[in-house]
N, C-alpha and C positions, 0 to 999 in steps of 0.2 A: 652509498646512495642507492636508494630502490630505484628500478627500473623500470619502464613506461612502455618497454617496447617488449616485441615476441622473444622467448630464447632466443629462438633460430630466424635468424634475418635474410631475407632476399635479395641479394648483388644483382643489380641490374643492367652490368656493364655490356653484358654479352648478348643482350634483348636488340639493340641495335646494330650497325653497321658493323661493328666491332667484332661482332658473334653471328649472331643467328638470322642479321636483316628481318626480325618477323612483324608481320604485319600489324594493325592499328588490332584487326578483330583478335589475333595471336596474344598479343599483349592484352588485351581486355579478358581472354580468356584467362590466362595466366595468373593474371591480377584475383578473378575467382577463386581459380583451384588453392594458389597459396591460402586465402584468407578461408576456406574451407576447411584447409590442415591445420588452421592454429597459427599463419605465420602473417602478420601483420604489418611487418616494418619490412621497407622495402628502401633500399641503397643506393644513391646514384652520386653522380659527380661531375660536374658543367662540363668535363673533356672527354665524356664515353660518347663514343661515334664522333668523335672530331667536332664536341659541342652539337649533336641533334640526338642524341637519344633519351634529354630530358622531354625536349617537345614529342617524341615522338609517344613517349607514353603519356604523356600530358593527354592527347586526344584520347588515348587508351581509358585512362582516369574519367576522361569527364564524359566517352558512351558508357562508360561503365556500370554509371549508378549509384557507386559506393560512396557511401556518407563519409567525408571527410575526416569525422572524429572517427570513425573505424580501421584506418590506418594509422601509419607513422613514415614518415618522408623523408629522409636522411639527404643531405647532398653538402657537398665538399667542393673548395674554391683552392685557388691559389695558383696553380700552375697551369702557366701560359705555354701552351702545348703547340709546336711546326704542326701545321696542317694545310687545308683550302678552304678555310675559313676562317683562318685568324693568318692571311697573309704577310703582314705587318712582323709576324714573331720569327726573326731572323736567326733564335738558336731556342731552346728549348729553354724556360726559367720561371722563376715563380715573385707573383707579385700580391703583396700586401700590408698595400697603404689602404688607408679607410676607403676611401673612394672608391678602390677597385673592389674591395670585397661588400660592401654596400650594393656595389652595382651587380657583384656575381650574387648574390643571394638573390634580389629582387628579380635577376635575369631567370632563376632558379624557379623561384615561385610561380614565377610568369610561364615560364615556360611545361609545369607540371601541372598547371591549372590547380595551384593548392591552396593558396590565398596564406598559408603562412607556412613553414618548413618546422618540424617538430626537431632537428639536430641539423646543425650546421657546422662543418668542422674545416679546419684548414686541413689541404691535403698531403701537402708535407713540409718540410720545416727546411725554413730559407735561412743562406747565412745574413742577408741587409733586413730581414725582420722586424719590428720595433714594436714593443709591449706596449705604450702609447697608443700607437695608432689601431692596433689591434682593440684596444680596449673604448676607441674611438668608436669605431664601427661597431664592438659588440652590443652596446648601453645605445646606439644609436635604434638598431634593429631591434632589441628590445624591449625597448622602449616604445616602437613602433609596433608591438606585435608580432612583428615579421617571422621571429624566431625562436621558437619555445625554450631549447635550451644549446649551450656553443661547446666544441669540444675540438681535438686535435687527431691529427692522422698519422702513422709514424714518426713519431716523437719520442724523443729519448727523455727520459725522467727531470734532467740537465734541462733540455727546453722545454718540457712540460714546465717549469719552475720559472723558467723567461716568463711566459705568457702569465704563472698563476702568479706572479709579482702585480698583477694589475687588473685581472679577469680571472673569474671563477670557469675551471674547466671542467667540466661534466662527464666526458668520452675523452678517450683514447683508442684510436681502430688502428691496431698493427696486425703482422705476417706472426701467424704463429700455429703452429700444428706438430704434429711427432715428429714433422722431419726438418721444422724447422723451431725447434726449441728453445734457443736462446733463451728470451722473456722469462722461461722458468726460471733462468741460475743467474742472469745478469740484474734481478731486483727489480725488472720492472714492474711482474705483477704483483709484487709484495710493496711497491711505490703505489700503485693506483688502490691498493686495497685501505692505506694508510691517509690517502687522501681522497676516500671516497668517490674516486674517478670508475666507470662504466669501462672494461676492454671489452670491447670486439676485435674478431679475427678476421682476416682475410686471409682466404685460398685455404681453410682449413682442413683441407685433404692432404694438404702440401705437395710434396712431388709425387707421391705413392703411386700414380697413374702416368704421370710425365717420362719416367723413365724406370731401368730397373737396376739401380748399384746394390751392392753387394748389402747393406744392411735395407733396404727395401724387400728384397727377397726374404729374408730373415724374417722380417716384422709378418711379410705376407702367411708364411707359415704359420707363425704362431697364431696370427689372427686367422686361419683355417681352424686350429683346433677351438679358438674362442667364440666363434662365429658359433659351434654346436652347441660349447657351454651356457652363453647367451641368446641362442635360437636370434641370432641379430646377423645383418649384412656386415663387409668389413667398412664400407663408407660411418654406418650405423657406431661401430666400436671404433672406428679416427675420431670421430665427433664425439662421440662420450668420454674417450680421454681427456680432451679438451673442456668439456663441460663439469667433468668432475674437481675443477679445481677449484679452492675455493673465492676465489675471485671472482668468479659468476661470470665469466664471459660469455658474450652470444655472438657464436660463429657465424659468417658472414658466408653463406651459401651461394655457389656461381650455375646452378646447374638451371639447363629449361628445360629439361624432363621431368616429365610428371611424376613418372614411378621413383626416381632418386630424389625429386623433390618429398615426396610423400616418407618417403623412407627416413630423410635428414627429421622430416618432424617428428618421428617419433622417439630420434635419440635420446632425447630426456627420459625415458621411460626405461633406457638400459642402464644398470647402476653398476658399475665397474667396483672390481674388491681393489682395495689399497695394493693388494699383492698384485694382481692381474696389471693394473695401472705402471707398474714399478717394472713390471715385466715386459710391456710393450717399450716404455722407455730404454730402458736396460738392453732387450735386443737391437734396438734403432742404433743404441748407441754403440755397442758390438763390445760392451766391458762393462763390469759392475759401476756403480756409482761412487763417489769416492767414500 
């Protein structure tokens, strides 16, 4: 499936309460600079800031200025999050019957001042589920406009296949990066590539910065000597790993600095050799491949 959005996507988890509390004018700035670098699609999900950090950029959006079709609006339902605003939700869990995700999309649009969501994705994969109702609500919103295209959030191939029994899935956004590789050898992304589904990443820096275990240090070396060969940062060559595969995913960026955001746009432009690529793998992983 061609894609409609930026390579590089903007997570906006961390823009509210969550992260960085920044302000109405903070967020309008932000909203600029991204779409200056080329990055267009911007992330969100009804429970960043305990359900306020969609309205918060909503009012962002709308001093903005920014023409509607100039963007792309991503946002993700399903889980009913312990908070102080959803007092009722007496343990952590996820709901989706038609009615509730009918109700979190249009809470969604409403609250980003967008008048329709260009991806809409469940955000993660519940065991009382039901492909039915899901497909209820999809064809419901769609039909309404509401939502240009439906996709899923950490989903296993297995439940991808629940859903695509009755609903066309567009997206899948999982955890994937050098340090958290999976997806490469467990068949997911050679599943979306066969099924025309869109992956995006989230956290695709993965731990490299969280902590330093023994194959992080490793990779960090080798991406000192790559960094020269590449004239690139090492944020620059995580993301180009990522980018080079051919699944085409578009990393799902969390940062709100300028300079690192600028830096992530450019990684399309570092072209990793197959050898180089095989090589940051291979030290991550601390053994040849099999």
């Amino acid at each position: 499936m061609k894609s409609s959005f930026s390579r590089i996507i903007q997570g906006c988890m961390n823009w509210g309460v969550w992260g960085k509390s920044l302000s109405t004018s903070q967020m309008e700035e932000l909203i600029h600079f991204n779409l200056e670098k080329g990055i267009s699609s911007f992330d969100h999900a009804d429970i960043y800031g305990d359900y306020t950090t969609e309205n918060e950029f909503g009012k962002a959006f709308k001093n903005s200025s920014v023409k509607r079709e100039d963007i792309q609006l991503i946002s993700k339902c399903g889980i009913q999050y312990v908070g102080k605003t959803r007092p009722s939700n007496l343990v952590k869990h996820y709901q989706y019957d038609s009615d509730y995700i009918i109700y979190s999309a249009e809470k969604s649009i409403k609250d980003l001042n967008a008048d329709y969501l260009d991806l809409f994705l469940l955000h993660r994969p519940s065991p009382l589920m039901h492909p039915d109702e899901i497909q209820k609500a999809v064809e419901k919103l769609m039909g309404q406009g509401k939502i240009k295209m439906f996709g899923v959030s950490n989903f296993t191939s297995g439940q991808t296949d629940l859903i695509l029994s009755k609903t066309k899935v567009c997206v899948n956004q999982i955890q994937l990066s050098l340090s958290h590789n999976y997806p490469i050898f467990d068949s997911s992304l050679d599943y979306m590539m066969v099924n025309k589904i869109i992956p995006m990443s989230w956290s695709p820096l993965g731990s490299f910065y969280k902590n330093e275990p023994e194959n992080n240090k490793r990779v960090s070396i080798l991406l000192d000597e790559l960094s020269t060969k590449y004239n690139a940062s090492k944020d620059q060559l995580l993301i180009s790993w990522i980018l080079k595969h051919p699944s085409k995913v578009h990393p799902v960026i969390g940062t709100t600095n300028f300079e690192r955001i600028s830096s992530a746009s450019c990684s399309n432009e570092i072209k990793l050799s197959n050898i180089d690529w095989f090589r940051m793998l291979e030290t991550y992983l601390g053994h040849k491949l099999p």
